[in-house]
GUTOR-674300 format. One record per residue (C-alpha): x, y, z; residue in one letter. Coordinates in steps of 0.25 Angstrom, whole numbers, plus 5000, padded with zeros to 4 digits. Example, Ala and Ser with C-alpha at 12.3 -4.5 7.8 and 13.67 -1.06 7.14 Angstrom:
! residues 2
x: 5049 y: 4982 z: 5031 residuo: a
x: 5055 y: 4996 z: 5029 residuo: s
***
This chain:
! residues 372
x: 5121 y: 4950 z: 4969 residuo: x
x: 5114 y: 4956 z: 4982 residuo: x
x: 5117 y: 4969 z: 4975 residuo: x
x: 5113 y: 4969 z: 4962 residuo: x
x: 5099 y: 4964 z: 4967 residuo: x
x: 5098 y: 4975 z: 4977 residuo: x
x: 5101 y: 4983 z: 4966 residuo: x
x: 5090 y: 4978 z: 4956 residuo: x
x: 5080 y: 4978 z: 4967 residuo: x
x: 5082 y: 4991 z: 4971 residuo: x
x: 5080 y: 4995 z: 4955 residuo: x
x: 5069 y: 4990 z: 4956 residuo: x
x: 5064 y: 4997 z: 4967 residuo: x
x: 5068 y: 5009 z: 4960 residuo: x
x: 5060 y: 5005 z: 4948 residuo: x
x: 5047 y: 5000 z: 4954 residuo: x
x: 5048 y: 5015 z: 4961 residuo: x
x: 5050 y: 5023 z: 4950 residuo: x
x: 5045 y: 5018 z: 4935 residuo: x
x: 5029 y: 5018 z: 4942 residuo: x
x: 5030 y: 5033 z: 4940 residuo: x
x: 5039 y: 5032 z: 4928 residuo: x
x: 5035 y: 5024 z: 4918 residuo: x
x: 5019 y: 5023 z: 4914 residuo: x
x: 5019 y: 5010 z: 4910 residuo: x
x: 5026 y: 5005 z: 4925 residuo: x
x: 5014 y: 5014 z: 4930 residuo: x
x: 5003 y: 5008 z: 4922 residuo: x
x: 5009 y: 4994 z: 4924 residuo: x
x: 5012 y: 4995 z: 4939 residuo: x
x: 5008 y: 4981 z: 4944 residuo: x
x: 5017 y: 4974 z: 4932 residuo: x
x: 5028 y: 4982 z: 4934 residuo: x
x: 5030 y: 4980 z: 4949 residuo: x
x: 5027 y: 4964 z: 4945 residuo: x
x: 5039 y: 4966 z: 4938 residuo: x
x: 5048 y: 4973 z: 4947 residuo: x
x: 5044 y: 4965 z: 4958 residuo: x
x: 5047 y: 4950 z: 4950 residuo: x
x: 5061 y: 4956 z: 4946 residuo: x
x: 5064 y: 4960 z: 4961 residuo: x
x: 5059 y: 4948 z: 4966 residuo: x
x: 5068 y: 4942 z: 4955 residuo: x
x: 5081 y: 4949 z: 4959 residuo: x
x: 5078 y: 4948 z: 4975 residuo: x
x: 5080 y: 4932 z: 4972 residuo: x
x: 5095 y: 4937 z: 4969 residuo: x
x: 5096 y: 4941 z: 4982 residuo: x
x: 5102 y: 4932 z: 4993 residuo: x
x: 5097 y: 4938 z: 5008 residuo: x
x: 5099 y: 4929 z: 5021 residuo: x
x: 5087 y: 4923 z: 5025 residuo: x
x: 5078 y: 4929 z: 5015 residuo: x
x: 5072 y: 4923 z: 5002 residuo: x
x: 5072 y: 4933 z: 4989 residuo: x
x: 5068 y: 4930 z: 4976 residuo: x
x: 5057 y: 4922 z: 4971 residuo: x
x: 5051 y: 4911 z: 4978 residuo: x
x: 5037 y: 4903 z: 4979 residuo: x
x: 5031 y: 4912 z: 4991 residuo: x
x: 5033 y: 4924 z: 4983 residuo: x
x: 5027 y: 4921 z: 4970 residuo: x
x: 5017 y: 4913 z: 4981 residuo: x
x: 5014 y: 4927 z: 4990 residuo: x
x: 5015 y: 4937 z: 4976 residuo: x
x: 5004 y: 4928 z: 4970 residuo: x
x: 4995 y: 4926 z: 4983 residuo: x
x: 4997 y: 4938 z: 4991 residuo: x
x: 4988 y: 4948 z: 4982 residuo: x
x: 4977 y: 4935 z: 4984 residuo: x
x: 4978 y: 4934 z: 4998 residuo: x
x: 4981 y: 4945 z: 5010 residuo: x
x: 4972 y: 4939 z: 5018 residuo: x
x: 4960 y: 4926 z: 5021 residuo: x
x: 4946 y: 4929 z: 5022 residuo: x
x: 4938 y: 4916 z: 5027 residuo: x
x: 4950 y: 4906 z: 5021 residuo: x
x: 4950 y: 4915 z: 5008 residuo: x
x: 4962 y: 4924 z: 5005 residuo: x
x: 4958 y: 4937 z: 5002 residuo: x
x: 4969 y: 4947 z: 4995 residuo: x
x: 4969 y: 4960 z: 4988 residuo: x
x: 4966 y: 4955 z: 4971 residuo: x
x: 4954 y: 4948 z: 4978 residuo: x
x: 4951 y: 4962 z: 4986 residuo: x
x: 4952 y: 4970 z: 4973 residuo: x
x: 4945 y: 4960 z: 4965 residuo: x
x: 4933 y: 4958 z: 4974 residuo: x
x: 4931 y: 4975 z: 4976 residuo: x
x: 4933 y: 4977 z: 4962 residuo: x
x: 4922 y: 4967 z: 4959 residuo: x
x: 4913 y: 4973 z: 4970 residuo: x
x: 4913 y: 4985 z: 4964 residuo: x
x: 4911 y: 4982 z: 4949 residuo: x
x: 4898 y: 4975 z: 4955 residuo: x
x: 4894 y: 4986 z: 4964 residuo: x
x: 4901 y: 5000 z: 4960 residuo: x
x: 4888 y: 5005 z: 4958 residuo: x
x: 4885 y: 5004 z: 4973 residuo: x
x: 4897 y: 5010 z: 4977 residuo: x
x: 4898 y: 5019 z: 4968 residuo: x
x: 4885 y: 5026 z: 4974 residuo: x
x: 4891 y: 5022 z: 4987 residuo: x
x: 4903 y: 5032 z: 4984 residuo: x
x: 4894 y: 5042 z: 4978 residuo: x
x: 4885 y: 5042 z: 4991 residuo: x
x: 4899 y: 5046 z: 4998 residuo: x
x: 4903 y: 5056 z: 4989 residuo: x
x: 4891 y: 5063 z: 4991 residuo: x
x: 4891 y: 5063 z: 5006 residuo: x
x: 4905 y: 5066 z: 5010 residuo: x
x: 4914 y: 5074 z: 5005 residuo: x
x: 4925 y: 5069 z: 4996 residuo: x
x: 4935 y: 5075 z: 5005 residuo: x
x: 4931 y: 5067 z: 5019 residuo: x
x: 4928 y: 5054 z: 5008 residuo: x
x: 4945 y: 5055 z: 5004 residuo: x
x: 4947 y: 5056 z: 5020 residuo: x
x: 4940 y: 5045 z: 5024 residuo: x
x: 4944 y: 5037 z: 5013 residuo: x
x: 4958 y: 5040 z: 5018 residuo: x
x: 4957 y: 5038 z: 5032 residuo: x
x: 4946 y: 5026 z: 5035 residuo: x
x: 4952 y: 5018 z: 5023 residuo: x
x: 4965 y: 5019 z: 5030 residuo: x
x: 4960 y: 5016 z: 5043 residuo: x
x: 4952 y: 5003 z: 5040 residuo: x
x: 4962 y: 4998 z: 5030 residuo: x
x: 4969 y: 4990 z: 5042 residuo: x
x: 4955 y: 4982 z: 5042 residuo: x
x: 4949 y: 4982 z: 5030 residuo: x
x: 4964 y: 4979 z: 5022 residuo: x
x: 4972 y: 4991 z: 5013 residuo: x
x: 4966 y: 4983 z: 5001 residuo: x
x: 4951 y: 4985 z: 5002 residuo: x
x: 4954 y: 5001 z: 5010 residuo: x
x: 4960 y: 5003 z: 4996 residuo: x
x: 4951 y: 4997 z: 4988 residuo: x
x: 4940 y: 5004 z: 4993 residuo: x
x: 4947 y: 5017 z: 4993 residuo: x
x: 4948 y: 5017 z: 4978 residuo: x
x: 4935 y: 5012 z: 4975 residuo: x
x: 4930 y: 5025 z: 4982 residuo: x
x: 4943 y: 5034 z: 4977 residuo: x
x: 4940 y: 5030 z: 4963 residuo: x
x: 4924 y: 5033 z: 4963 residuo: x
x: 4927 y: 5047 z: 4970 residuo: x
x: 4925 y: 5059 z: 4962 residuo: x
x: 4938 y: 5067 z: 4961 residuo: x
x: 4950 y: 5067 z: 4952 residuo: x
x: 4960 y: 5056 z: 4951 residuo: x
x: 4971 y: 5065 z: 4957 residuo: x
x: 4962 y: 5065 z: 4969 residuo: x
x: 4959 y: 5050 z: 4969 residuo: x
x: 4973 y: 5048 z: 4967 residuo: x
x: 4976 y: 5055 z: 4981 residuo: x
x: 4966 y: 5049 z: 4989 residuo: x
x: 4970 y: 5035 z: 4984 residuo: x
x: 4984 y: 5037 z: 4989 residuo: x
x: 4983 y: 5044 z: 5003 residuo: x
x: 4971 y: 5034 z: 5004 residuo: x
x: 4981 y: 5022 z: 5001 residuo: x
x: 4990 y: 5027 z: 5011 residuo: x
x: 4980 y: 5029 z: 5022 residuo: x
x: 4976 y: 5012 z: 5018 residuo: x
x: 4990 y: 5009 z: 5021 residuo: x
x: 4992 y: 5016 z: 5033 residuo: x
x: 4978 y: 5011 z: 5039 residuo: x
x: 4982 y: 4997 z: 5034 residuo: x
x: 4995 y: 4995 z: 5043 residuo: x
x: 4985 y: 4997 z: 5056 residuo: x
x: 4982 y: 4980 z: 5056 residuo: x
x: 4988 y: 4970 z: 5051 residuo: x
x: 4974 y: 4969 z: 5039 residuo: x
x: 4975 y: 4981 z: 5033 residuo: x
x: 4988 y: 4974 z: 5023 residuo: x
x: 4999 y: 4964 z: 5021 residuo: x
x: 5011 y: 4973 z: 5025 residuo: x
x: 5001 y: 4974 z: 5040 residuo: x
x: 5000 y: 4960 z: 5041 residuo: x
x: 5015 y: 4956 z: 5038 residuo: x
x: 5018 y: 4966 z: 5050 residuo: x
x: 5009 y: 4959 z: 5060 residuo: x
x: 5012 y: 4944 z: 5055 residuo: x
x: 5027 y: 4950 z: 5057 residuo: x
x: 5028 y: 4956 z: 5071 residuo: x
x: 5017 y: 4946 z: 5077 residuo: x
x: 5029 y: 4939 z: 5085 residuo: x
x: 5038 y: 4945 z: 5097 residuo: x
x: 5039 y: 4956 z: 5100 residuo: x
x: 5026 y: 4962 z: 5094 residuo: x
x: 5016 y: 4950 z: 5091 residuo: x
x: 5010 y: 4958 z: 5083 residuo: x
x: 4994 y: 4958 z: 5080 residuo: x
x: 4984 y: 4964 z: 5073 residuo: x
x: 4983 y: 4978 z: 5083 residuo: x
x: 5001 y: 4981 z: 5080 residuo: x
x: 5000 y: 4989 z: 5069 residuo: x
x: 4989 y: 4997 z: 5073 residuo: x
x: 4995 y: 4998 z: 5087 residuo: x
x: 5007 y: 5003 z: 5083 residuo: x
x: 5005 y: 5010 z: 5070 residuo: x
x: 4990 y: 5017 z: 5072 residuo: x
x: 4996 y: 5029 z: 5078 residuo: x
x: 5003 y: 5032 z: 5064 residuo: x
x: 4992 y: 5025 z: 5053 residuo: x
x: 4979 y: 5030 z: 5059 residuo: x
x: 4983 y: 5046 z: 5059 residuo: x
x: 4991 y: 5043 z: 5047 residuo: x
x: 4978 y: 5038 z: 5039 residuo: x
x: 4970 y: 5049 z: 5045 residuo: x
x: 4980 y: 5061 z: 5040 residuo: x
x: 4980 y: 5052 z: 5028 residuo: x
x: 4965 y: 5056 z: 5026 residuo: x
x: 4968 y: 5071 z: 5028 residuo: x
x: 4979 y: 5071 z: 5016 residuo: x
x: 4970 y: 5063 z: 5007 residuo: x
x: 4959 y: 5075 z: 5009 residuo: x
x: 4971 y: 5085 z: 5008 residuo: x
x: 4975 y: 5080 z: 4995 residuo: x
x: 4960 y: 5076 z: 4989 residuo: x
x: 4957 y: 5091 z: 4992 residuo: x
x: 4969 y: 5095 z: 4984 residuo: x
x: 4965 y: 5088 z: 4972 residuo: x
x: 4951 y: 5087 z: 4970 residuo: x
x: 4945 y: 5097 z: 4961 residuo: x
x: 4930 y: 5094 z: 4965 residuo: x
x: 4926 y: 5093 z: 4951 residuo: x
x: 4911 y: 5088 z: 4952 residuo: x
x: 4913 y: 5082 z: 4939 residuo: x
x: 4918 y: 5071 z: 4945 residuo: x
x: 4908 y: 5061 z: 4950 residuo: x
x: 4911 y: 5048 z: 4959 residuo: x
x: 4910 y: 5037 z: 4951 residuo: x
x: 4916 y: 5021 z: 4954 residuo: x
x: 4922 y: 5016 z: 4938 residuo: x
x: 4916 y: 5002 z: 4937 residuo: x
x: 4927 y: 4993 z: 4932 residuo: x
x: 4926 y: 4981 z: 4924 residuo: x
x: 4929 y: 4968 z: 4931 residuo: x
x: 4942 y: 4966 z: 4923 residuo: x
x: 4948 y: 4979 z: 4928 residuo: x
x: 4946 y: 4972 z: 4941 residuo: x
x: 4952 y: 4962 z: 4940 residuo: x
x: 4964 y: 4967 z: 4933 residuo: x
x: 4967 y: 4978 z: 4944 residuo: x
x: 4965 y: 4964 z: 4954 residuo: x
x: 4977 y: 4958 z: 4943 residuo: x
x: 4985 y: 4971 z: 4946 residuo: x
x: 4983 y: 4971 z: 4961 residuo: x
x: 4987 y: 4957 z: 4960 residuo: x
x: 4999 y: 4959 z: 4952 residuo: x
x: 5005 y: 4972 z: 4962 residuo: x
x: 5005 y: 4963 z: 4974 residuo: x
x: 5012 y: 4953 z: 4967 residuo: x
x: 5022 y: 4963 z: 4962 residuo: x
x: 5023 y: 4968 z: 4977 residuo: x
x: 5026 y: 4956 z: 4983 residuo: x
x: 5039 y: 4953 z: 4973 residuo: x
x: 5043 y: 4968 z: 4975 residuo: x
x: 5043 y: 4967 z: 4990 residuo: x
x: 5049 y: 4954 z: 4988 residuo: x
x: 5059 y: 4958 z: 4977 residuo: x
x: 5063 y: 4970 z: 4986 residuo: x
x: 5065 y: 4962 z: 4998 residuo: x
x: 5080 y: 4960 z: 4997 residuo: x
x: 5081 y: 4975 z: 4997 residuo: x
x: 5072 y: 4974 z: 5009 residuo: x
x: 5078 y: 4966 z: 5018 residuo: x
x: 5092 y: 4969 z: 5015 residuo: x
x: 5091 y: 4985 z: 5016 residuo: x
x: 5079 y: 4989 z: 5022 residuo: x
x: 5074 y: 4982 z: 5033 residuo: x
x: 5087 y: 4986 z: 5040 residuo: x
x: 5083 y: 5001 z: 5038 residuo: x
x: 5082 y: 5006 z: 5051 residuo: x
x: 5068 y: 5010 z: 5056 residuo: x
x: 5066 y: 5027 z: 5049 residuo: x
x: 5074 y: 5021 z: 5038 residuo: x
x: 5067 y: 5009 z: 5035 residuo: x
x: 5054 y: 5020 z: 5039 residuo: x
x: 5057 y: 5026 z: 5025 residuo: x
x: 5064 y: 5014 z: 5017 residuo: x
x: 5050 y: 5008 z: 5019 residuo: x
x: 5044 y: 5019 z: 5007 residuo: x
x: 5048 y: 5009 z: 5000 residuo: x
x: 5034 y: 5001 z: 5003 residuo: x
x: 5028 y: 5011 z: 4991 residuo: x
x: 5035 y: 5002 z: 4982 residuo: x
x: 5034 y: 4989 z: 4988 residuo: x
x: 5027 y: 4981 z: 4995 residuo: x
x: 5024 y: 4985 z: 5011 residuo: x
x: 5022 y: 4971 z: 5016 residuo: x
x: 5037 y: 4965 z: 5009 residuo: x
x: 5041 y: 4977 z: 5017 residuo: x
x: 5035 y: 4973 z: 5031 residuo: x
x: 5040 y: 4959 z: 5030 residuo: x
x: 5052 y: 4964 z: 5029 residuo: x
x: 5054 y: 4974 z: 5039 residuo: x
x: 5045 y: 4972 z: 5050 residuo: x
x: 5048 y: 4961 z: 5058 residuo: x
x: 5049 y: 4958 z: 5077 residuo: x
x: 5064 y: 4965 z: 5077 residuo: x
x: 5059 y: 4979 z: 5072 residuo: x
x: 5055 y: 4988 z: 5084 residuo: x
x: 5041 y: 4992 z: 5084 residuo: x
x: 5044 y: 5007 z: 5079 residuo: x
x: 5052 y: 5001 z: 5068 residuo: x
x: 5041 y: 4991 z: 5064 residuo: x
x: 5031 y: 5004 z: 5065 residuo: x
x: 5039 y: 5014 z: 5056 residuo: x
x: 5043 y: 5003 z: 5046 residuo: x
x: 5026 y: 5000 z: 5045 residuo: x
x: 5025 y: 5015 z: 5041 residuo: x
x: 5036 y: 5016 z: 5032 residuo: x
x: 5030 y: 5004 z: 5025 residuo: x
x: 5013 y: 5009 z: 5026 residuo: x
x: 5017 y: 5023 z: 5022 residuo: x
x: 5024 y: 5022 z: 5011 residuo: x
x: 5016 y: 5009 z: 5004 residuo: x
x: 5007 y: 5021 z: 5000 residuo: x
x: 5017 y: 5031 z: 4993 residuo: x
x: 5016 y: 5023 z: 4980 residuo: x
x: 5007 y: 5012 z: 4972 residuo: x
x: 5015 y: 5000 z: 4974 residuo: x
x: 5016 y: 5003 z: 4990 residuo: x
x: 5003 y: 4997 z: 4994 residuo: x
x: 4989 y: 4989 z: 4991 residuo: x
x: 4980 y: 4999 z: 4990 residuo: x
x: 4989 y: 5009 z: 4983 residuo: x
x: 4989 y: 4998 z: 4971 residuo: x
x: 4974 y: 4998 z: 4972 residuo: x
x: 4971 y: 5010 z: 4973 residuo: x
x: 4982 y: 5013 z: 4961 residuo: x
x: 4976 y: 5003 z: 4952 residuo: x
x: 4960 y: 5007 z: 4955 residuo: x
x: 4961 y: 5022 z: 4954 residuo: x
x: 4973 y: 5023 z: 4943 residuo: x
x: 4983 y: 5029 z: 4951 residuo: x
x: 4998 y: 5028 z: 4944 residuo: x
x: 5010 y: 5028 z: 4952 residuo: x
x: 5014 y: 5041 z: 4950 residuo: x
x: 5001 y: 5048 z: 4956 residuo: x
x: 5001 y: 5040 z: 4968 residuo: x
x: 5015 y: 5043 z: 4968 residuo: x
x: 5012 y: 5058 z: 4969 residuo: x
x: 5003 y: 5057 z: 4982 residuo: x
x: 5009 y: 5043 z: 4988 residuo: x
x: 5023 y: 5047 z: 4990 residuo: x
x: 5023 y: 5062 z: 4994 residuo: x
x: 5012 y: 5056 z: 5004 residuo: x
x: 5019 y: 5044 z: 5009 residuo: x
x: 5032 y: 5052 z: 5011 residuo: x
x: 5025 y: 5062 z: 5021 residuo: x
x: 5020 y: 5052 z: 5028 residuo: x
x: 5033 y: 5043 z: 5028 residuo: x
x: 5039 y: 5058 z: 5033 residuo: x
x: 5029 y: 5059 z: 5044 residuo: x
x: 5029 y: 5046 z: 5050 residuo: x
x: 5044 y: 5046 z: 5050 residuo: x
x: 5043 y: 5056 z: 5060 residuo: x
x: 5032 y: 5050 z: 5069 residuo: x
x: 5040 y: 5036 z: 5070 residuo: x
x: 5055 y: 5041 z: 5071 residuo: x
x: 5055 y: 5056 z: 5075 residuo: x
x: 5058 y: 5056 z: 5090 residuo: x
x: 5046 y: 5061 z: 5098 residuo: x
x: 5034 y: 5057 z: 5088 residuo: x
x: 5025 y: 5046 z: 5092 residuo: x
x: 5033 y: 5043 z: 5105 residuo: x
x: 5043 y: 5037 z: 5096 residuo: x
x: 5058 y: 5040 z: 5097 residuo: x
***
């Protein structure tokens, strides 16, 4: 029985992989689909019979898929998650697009398009770790959107800037959920972990990462935009139930995450937690599919040496950017800016793998970094 469910979860691995960029109504239809495949995972996982561990569905499940889009965090007694963020910003700026509007048009006229994408990049990136991943990106594509070049170029920017708000986010324990699992997991013997650990021991990588990050994203704008002066800097003013229904939709893919992590999580902990550390450094490209966080829980842990924990954490924050599904502000930015699976596709992965290549060598070829 084991068997036949590994079997049936990994097809629907494959699936949820492949039919985005194969069939257009999967594409149009993302967040319903990956409900879909992640109730019948979850469904099959209950099949599953692993010591220690409960699979299947269960009351915290459905109570965590329903509550975790609502709440990944509490301001003043109030919880305070990302439908509530995208809700409220949305509102703001159907009340006040005018204003920023201007405000974008001021900044188009004094800087150049070129240092506006590299700063995007980079300082997004950089205070993502504070201000969360979810608000970076929700500012990036207000300003992306209302920026007077093709949709090719929009395209690109959106994606290297999504992975330069993933990096920075790693860097404290604020900037998203798959951070604060790390701390809340490691705050015991031997680390006793706090909110400096991740930026102690992963700044030297993130901070030069989301930096060069910058550089590619004006490398690749350059390439694409034509410079047509046609093109004027304008923000689309959208009607309040198209607010509130892209809310529905981000509500609905975090839903469908939390049953795909959980769903997957036989496959998890039977095979790939006991991938050794440059093995489980590339298994973790598997986080462009699923969700990051799931991914931690598992992995990380007090036994894992503090290099394993490291390269593990860039696996899992490299590759959540390579596709859609692999973080929060890739869905956000997706669903405002229109981007199908297949275009991120055609910048994410080729991206994501360079940069899966070159910190492979930084964290296990003998003489970089002082690591052996």
């Amino acid at each position: 029985m084991d068997l036949l469910v590994n079997g049936g979860l990994f097809v629907i691995f494959l699936l949820v992989l492949v039919l985005p960029f194969r069939v257009k109504q999967v594409e149009h239809n993302l967040e319903v689909f990956l409900f879909a495949c992640g109730v019948v995972a979850l469904t099959l996982a209950g099949f599953m019979t692993l010591p220690g561990e409960t699979t299947g569905w269960s009351t915290t499940i459905i109570e965590e898929a329903l509550l975790a889009p609502l709440k990944i965090t509490t301001v003043s007694g109030i919880p305070v998650g990302i439908v509530q963020i995208v809700l409220l910003v949305g509102l703001l700026l159907f009340w006040f697009h005018r204003r920023l509007e201007a405000a974008i048009v001021g900044m188009v006229d004094r800087f150049s398009l070129k240092a506006i994408v590299f700063s995007l990049i980079v300082v997004l990136g950089l205070i993502s770790s504070i201000i969360s991943a979810i608000l970076a990106a929700i500012i990036l594509v207000e300003i992306v959107n209302a920026l007077p070049v093709v949709k090719k170029a929009k395209v690109e920017i959106a994606v290297v800037a999504c992975f330069s708000i993933g990096l920075g986010a790693g860097l404290t324990p604020l900037g998203e959920p798959l951070t604060t699992i790390v701390i809340s997991k490691l705050s015991g013997t031997p680390y006793h972990a706090g909110f400096t650990f991740l930026f102690n021991n992963l700044a030297v990588y993130l901070i030069p990462a989301v930096i060069a990050l910058g550089f590619v994203g004006v490398f690749l704008f350059s390439r694409s935009h034509t410079g047509d002066t046609k093109l004027e800097c304008i923000i689309e003013r959208e009607s309040v139930r198209d607010i509130v229904l892209r809310a529905g939709k981000v509500y609905l893919f975090i839903m469908a995450l939390i049953f795909l992590g959980e769903g997957f999580k036989p496959l998890i902990l039977e095979y790939i937690i006991s991938i050794p550390s440059a093995g489980l450094y590339w298994v973790n490209i598997v986080s462009a599919v699923l969700d990051n966080a799931t991914l931690a829980a598992a992995e990380i842990g007090p036994a894992l040496t503090l290099q394993q924990i490291v390269s593990a954490l860039m696996g899992l924050l490299i590759a959540g950017g390579m596709l859609i599904p692999g973080n929060i502000p890739n869905i956000i930015a997706a669903g405002k800016l229109q981007i199908t699976s297949r275009e991120w596709a055609e910048v994410g992965i080729p991206l994501g793998l360079v940069l899966m290549g070159i910190f492979f060598v930084l964290l296990f070829v003998p003489g970089w970094m002082g690591l052996a």
